[in-house]
C-alpha positions as CSV (number, residue, x, y, z in Angstrom):
1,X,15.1,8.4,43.8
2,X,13.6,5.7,45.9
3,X,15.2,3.2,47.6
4,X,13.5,0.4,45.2
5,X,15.2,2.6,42.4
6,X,18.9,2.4,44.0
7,X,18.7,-0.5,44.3
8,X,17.3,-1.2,40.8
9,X,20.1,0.9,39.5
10,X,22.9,-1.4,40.9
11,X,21.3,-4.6,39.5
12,X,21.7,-2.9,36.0
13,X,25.0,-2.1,36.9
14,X,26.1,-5.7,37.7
15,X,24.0,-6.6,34.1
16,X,25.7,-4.6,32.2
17,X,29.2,-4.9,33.4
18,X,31.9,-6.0,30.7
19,X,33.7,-7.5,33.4
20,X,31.0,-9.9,34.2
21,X,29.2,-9.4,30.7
22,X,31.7,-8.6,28.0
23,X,28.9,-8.9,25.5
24,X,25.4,-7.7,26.7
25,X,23.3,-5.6,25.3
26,X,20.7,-3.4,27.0
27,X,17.4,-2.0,25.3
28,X,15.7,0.1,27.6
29,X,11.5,1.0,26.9
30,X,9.3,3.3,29.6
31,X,8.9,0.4,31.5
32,X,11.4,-2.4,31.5
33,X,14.8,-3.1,30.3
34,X,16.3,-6.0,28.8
35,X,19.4,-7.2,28.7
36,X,20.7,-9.3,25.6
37,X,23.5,-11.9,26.0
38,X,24.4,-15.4,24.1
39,X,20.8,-16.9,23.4
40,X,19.0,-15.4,26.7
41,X,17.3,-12.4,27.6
42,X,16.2,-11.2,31.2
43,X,13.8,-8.4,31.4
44,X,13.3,-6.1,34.2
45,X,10.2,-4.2,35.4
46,X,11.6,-1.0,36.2
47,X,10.8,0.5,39.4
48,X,8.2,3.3,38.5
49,X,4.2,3.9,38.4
50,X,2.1,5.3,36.1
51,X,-1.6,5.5,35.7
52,X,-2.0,2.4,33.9
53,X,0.7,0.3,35.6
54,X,2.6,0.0,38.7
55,X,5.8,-1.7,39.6
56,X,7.2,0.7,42.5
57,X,7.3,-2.4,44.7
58,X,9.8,-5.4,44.5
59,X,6.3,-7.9,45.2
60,X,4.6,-6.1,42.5
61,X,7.3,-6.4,40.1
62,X,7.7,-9.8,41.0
63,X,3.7,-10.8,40.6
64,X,4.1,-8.9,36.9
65,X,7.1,-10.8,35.7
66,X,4.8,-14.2,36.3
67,X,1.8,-13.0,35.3
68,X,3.9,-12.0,32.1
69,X,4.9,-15.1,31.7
70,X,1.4,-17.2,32.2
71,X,0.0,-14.5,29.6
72,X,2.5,-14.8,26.7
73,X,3.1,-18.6,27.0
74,X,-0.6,-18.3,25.2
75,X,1.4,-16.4,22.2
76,X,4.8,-17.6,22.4
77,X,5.5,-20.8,24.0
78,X,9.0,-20.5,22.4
79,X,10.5,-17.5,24.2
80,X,9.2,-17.3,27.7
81,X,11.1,-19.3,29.8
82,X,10.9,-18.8,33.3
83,X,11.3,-15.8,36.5
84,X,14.5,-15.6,37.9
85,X,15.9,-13.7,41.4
86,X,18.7,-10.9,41.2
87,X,19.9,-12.1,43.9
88,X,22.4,-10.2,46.9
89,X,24.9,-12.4,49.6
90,X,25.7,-11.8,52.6
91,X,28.9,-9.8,51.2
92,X,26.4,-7.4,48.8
93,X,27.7,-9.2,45.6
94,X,24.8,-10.0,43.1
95,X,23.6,-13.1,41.3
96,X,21.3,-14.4,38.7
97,X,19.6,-17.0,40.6
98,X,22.0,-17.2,43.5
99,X,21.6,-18.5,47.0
100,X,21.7,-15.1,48.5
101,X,18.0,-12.7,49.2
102,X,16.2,-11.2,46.2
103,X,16.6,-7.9,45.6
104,X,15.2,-8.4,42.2
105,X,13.5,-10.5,39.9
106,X,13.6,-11.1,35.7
107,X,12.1,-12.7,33.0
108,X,14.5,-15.1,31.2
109,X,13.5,-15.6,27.9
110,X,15.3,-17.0,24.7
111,X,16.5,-15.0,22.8
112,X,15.5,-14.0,18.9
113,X,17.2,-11.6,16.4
114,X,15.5,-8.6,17.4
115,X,16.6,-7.0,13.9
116,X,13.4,-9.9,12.7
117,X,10.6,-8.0,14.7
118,X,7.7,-6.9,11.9
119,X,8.5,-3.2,13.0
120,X,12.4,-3.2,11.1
121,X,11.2,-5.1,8.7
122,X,8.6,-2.6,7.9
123,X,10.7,0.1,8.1
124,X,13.8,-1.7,5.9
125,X,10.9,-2.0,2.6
126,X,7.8,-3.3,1.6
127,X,6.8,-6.9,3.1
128,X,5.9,-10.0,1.2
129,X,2.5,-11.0,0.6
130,X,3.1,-14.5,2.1
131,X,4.6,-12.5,5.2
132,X,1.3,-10.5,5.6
133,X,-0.9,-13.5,4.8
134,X,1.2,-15.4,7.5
135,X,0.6,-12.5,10.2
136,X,-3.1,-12.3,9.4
137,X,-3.1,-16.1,10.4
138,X,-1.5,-15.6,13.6
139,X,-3.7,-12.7,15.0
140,X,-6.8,-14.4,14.1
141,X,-6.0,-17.7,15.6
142,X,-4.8,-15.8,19.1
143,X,-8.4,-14.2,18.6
144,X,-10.2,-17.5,18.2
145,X,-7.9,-19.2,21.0
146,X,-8.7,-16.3,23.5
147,X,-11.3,-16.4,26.2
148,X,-14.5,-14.7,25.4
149,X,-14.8,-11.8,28.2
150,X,-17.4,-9.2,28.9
151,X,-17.4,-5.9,26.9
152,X,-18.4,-3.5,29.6
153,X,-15.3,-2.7,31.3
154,X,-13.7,-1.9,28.4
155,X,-16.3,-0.1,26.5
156,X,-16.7,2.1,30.0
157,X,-13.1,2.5,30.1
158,X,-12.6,4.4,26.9
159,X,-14.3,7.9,27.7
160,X,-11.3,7.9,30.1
161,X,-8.7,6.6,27.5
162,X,-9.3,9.1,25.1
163,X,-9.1,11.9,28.2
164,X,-6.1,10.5,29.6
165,X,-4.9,11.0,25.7
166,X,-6.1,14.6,25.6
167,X,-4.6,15.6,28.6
168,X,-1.4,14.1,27.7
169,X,-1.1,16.0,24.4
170,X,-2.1,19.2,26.3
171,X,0.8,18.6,29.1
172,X,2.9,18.6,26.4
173,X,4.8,21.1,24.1
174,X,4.4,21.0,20.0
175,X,0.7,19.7,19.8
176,X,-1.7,22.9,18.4
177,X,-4.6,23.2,20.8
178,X,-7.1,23.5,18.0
179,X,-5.8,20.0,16.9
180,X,-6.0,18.4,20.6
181,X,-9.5,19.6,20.3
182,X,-10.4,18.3,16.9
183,X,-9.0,14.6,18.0
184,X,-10.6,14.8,21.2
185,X,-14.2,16.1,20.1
186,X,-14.1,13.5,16.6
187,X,-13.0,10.7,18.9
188,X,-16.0,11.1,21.5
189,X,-18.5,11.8,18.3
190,X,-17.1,8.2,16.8
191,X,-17.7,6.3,20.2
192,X,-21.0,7.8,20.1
193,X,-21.9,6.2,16.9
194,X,-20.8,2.7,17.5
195,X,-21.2,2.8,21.0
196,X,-24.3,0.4,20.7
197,X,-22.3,-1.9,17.9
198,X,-19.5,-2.5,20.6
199,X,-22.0,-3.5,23.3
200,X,-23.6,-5.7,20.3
201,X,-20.6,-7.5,19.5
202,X,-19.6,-7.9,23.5
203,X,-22.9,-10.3,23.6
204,X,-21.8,-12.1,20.7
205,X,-18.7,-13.4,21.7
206,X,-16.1,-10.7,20.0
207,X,-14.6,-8.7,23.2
208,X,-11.7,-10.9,24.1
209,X,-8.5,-11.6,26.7
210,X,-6.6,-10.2,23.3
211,X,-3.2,-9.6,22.9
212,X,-3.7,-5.6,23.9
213,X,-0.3,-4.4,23.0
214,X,0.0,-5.8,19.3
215,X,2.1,-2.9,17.9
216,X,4.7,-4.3,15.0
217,X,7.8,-4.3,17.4
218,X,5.5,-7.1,19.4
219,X,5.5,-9.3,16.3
220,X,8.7,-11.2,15.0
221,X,10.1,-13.8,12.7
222,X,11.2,-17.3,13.9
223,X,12.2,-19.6,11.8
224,X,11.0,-18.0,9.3
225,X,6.6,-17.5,11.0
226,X,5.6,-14.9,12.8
227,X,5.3,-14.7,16.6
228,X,3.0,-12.4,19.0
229,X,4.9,-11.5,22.2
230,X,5.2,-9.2,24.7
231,X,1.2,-8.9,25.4
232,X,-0.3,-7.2,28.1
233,X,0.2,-8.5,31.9
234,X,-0.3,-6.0,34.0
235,X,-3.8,-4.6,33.7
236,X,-6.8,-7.4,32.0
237,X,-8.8,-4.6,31.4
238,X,-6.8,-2.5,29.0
239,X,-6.0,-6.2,27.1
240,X,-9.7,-7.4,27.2
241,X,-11.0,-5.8,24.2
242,X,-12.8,-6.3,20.8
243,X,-10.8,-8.2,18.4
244,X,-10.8,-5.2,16.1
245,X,-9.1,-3.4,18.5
246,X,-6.5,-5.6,19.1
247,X,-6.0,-5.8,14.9
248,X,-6.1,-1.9,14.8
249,X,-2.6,-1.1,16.5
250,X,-1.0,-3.6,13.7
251,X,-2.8,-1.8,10.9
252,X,-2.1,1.7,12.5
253,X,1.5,0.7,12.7
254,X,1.7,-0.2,8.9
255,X,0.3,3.0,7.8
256,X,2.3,4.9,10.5
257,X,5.3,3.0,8.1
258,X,3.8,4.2,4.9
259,X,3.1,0.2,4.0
260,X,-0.4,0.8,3.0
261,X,-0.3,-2.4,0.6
262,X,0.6,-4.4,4.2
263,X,-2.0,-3.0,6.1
264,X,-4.7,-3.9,3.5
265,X,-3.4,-7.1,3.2
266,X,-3.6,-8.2,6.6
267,X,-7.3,-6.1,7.1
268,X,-8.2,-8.3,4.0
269,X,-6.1,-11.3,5.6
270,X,-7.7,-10.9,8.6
271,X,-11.4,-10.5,7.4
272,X,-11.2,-14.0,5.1
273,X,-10.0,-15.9,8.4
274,X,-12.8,-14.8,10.5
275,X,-16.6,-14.2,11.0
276,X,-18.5,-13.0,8.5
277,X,-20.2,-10.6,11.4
278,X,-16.6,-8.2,11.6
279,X,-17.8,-6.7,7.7
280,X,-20.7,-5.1,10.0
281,X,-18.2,-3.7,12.4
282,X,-15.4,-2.0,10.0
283,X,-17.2,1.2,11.2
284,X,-15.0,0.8,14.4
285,X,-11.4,0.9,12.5
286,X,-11.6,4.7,12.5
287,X,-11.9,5.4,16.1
288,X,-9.5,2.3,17.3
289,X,-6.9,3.0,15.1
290,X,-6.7,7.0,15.9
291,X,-6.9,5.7,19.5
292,X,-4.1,3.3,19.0
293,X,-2.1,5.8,17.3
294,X,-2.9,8.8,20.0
295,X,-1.5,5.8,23.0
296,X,1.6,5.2,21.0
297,X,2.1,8.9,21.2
298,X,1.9,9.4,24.7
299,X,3.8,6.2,25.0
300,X,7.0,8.2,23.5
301,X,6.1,11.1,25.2
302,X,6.3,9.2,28.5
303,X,9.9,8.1,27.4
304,X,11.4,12.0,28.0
305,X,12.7,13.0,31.1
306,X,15.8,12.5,33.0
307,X,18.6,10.1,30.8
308,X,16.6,10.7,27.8
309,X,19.1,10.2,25.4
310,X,17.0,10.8,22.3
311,X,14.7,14.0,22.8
312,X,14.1,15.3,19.8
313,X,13.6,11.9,18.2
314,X,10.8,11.0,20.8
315,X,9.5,14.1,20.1
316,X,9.0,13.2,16.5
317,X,8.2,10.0,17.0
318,X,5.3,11.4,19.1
319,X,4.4,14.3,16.3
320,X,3.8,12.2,13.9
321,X,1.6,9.5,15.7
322,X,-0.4,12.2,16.6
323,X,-1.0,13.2,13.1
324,X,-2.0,10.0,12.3
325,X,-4.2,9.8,14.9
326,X,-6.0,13.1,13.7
327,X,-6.1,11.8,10.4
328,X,-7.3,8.5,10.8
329,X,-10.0,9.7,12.9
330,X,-11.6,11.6,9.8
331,X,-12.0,9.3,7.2
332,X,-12.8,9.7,3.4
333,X,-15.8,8.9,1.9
334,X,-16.1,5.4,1.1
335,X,-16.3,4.3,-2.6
336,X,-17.4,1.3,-4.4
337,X,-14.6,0.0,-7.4
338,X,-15.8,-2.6,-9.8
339,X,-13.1,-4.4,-11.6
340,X,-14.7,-6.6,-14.5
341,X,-13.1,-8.8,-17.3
342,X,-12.9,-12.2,-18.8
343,X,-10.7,-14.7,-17.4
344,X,-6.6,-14.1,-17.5
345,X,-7.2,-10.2,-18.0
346,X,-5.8,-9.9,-14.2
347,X,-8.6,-8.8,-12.2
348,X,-7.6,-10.2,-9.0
349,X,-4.1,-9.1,-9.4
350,X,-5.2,-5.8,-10.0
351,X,-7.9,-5.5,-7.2
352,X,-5.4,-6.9,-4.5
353,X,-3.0,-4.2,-5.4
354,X,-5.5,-1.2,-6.5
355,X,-7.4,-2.3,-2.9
356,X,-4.3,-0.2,-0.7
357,X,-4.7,2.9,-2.9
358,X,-8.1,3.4,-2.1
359,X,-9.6,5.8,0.5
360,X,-9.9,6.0,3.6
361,X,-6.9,4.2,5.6
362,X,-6.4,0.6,5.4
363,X,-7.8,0.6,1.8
364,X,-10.5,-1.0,0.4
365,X,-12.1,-4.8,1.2
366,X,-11.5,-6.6,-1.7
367,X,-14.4,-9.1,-2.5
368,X,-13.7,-11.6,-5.7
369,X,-16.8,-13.8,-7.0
370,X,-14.5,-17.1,-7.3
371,X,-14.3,-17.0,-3.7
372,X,-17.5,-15.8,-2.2
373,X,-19.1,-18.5,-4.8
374,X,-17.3,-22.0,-3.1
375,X,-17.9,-19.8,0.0
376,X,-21.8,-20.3,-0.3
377,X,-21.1,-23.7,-1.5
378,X,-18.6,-24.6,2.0
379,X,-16.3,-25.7,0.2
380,X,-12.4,-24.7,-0.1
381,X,-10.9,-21.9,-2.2
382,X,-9.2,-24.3,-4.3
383,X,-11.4,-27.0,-4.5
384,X,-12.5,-27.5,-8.2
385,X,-16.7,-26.6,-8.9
386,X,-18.5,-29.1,-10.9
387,X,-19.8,-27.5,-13.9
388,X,-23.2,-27.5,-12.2
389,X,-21.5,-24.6,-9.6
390,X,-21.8,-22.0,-12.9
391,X,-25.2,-22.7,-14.0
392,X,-27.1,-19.2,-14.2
393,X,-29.1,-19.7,-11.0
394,X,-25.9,-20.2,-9.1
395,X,-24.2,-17.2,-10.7
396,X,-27.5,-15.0,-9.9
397,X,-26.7,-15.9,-6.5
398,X,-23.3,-15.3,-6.3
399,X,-23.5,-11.9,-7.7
400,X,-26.7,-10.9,-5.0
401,X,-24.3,-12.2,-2.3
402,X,-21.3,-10.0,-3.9
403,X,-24.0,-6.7,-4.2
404,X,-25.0,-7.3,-0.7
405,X,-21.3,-7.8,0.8
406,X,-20.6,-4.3,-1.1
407,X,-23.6,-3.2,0.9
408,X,-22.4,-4.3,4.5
409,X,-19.1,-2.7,3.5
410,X,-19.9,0.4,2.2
411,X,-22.9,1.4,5.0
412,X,-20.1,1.3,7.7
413,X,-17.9,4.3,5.9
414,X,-15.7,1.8,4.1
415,X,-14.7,1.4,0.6
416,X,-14.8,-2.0,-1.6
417,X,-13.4,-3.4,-4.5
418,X,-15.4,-6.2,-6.4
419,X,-13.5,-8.5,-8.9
420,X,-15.9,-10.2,-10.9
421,X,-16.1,-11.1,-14.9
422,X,-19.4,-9.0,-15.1
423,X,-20.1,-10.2,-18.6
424,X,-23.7,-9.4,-17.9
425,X,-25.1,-5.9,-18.2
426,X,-27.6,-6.6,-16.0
427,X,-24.5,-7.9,-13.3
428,X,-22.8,-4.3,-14.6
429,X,-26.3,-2.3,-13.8
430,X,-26.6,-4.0,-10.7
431,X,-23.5,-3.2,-8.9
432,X,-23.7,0.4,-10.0
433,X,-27.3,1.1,-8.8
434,X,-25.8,-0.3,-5.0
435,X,-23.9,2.4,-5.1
436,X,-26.5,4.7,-6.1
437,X,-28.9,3.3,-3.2
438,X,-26.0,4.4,-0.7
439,X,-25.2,7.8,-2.7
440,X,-21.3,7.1,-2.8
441,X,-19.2,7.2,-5.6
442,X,-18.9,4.3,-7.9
443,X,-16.0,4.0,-10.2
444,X,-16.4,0.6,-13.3
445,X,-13.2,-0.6,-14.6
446,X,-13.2,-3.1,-17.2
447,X,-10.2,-5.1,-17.9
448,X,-9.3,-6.0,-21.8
449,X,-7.0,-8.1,-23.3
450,X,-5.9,-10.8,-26.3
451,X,-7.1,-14.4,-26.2
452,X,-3.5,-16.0,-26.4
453,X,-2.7,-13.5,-23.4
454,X,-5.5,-14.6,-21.5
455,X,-5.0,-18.4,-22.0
456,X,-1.6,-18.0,-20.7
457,X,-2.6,-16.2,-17.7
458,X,-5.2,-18.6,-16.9
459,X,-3.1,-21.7,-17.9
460,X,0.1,-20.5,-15.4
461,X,-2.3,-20.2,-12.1
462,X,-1.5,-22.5,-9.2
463,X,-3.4,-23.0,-6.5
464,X,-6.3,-20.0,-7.2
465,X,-9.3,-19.8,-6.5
466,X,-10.6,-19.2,-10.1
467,X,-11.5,-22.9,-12.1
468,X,-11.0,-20.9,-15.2
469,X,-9.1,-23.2,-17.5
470,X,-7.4,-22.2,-21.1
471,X,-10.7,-23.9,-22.8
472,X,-12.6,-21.6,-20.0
473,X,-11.0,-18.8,-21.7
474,X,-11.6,-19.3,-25.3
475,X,-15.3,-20.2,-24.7
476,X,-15.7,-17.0,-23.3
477,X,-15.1,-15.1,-26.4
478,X,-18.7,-15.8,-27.1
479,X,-20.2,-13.3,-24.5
480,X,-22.5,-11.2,-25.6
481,X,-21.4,-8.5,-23.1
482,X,-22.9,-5.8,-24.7
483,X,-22.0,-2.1,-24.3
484,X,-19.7,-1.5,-21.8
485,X,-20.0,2.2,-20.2
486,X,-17.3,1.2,-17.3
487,X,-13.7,2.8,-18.1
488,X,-11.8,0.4,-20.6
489,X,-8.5,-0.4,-19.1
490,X,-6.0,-2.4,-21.3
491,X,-4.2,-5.0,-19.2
492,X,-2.2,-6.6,-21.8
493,X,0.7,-5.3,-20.2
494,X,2.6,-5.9,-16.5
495,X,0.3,-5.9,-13.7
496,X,3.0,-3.1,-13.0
497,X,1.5,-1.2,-15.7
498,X,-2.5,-1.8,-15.6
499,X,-2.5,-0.9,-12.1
500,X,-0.9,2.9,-12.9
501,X,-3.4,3.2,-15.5
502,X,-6.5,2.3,-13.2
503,X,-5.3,4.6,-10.7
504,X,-5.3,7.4,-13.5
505,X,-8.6,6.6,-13.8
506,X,-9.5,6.4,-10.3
507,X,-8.3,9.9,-9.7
């Protein structure tokens, strides 16, 4: 034990002690602990090195702690309060902030109910849609707050991150070889193929001072909206990434908690707050995802050791993000789901929650012709179109720009779900022959259901993209829609029920 560790030791000691601190309590992580008590926090660098960080020194601790702090005031204004000395008299008795010489130094923080970070919630049941809408808007506007940075350290750095990962796995016990080998050989293959694309969107402004640690224990609930904390300090690099990246360790973490409809949400979330340009980079989530979920395993491998406390646990833990990584690295084919019907037969419902179901991992992009359509008109997803908005020529357009979405989508390995009426064959023929261009499957649903059940629908939506109206409705009973050769799907029933019977017919 090194002297720096000693002494570390005793200032835990004094922190912890009931007679001092009757009601602390200590969370300790592979590289800091903090120390909970009344409405303030202080964590502590702890006094180790490993490749990627290095606090062995009480100046380098000390230089992390503020550079900690002038990082996540960006994210969390809120919480980070100040750094504070451990401090030692001339008699040896410690101090928080005392007169005496520092033999430590913390970062005091307020305090939050850390039974409110995304991670329990995830793990106590499935998450609200407004929770996941809410979270989508917080990542994006860290991404369009943070400074543009250049790509090329980073994109030269991973060769050596997905080493480090293999080497790790190897080091340890209960990881098959021929699986090491599988993640390490698809995970060079994938940065292969979108090695260019990265270097692409570097230029264009997407590789960003990000967040870089964005795992779902990093995200919690005040008053009620969610906060990013705890963001990379002590190595730019590793944080200075493409904003995919930064979004894949949330939706890794999601899936890693078997809440596949939350991880579509916020990839959908996500997408409809930001460029258009991330639909031609979804060929990245494979590869930064399995990366994200290969570092969180070696994060919990790097927890065993001496006053382990949880072993087999980590060990677990570890096993199980390393399956995910292997999996997630290997995607599915991608397919293209078309969900048609007049107004009030629940297409959007049903997309947003068929959308998680579909392979591979996060689910499919949803993309609904209400919105794309005041999208090429700039105008806001609630606004009310003028009549002149659904002339032929308009809809023509809006369908083109739905087919060539599905394109973008579906030509980086990823799957999409279009909700549109698709009263038109020709709209019907359309969307299935994009498909066919690409060769992957294609799978039509067409949504049916009563006239009064439709007008209810419609005349119950609140602030919806769709200017379908009651009167909307009935009209529409005068399509010619011709033949349908798409699976009929009755949705007069509970959303509950339509979406069971679409994914029958899906599989």
């Amino acid at each position: 034990m090194t002297a720096d560790s000693r002494i570390q030791e005793r200032v835990f000691a004094f922190l912890s002690d009931p007679a001092t601190h009757p009601r602390v309590h200590r969370i300790d992580t592979h590289a800091a602990s903090v120390f909970l008590e009344g409405e303030r926090a202080l964590k502590i660098k702890r006094a180790i090195r490993f490749p990627y960080l290095d606090y062995s020194t009480l100046a380098k601790r000390k230089a992390a702690c503020e550079q900690e702090i002038t990082v996540n005031r960006r994210f969390a204004p809120q919480i980070y309060r100040r750094v504070v000395p451990i401090t030692r008299d001339s008699e040896g008795s410690l101090d928080i902030d005392g007169e005496g010489t520092p033999v430590e130094f913390a970062i005091e923080m307020t305090r939050f109910d850390e039974n409110r970070t995304i991670d329990h919630l995830a793990e106590a049941g499935p998450l609200a849609s407004d929770l996941i809408d809410a979270i989508a808007d917080a990542i994006a506007a860290s991404h369009l707050a943070a400074p543009p940075v250049s790509a090329v350290p980073w994109i030269q750095s991973i060769p050596g991150i997905i080493a480090g990962n293999t080497t790790a796995f190897r080091a340890a016990t209960g990881f098959p070889e021929r699986d090491i080998d599988a993640l390490d050989d698809a995970s060079r293959s994938a940065l292969r193929r979108i090695g260019g694309l990265l270097e692409q969107r570097g230029k264009a402004g997407f590789a960003r001072h990000c967040h870089g640690d964005l795992h779902l224990a990093n995200i919690v609930l005040i008053e009620d909206q969610p906060v990013l904390f705890d963001a990379i300090e002590f190595d730019p690099t590793i944080a200075s990434t493409d904003v995919l990246y930064d979004l894949a360790f949330p939706l890794m973490d999601f899936i890693r908690y078997d809440r596949h409809a939350a991880a579509n949400g916020l990839m959908n979330g996500y997408l409809s707050r930001s460029p258009p340009e991330n639909l031609d980079a979804l060929g990245t989530l494979p590869l930064f995802m399995s990366l994200r979920a290969a570092i969180r395993a070696n994060v919990m491998l790097a927890r065993l050791g001496p006053g382990c406390r949880d072993e087999a646990g980590i060990r677990q833990s570890a096993r199980v993000y390393f399956e995910l990584a292997l999996r997630l690295i290997q995607p599915a084919a991608p397919t293209l789901t078309a969900v048609g019907g007049l107004s009030g037969t629940g297409k959007s419902v049903l997309a947003r929650a068929l959308a998680p179901h579909v392979n591979p991992d996060p689910g499919a992009v949803v993309l609904r012709s209400d919105v794309l359509r005041k999208r090429l008109l700039h105008v806001s997803e609630t606004d009310r179109l003028p009549e002149s908005a659904y002339r032929p020529e308009m809809t023509r357009q809006t369908y083109e720009a739905l087919g060539q979405h599905a394109i973008r989508i579906l030509s980086q390995g990823h799957s999409v779900v279009v909700d549109a009426v698709f009263a038109d064959p020709s709209e019907r023929t359309a969307i299935r022959d994009d498909a066919g261009r690409l060769g992957v499957r294609f799978v039509g649903l067409y949504l049916q259901t009563d006239l009064a059940t439709r007008q209810r629908r419609v005349g119950a939506r609140r602030n919806d993209a769709s200017d379908a109206t009651p009167e909307i409705a009935a009209f529409q009973e005068k399509f010619e829609i011709g033949s349908v050769d798409w699976t009929p799907i009755d949705a007069s029933g509970t959303p509950e029920q339509t979406l069971q019977r679409c994914r029958s017919a899906l599989a």
